[in-house]
N, C-alpha and C positions, 0 to 999 in steps of 0.2 A: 279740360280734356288732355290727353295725356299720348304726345306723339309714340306711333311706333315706337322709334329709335330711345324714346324715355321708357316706355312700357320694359323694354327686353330689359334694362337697367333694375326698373325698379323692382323686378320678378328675381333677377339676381339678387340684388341686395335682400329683400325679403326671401327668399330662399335658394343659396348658393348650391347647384346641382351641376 
């Protein structure tokens, strides 16, 4: 499972908006 605070991270790296 993938905290919060890692989630927003990894949605950036996989797509910088």
């Amino acid at each position: 499972r993938i905290p919060k605070k890692n989630a927003s991270t990894t949605i950036k790296e996989a797509k910088p908006t």
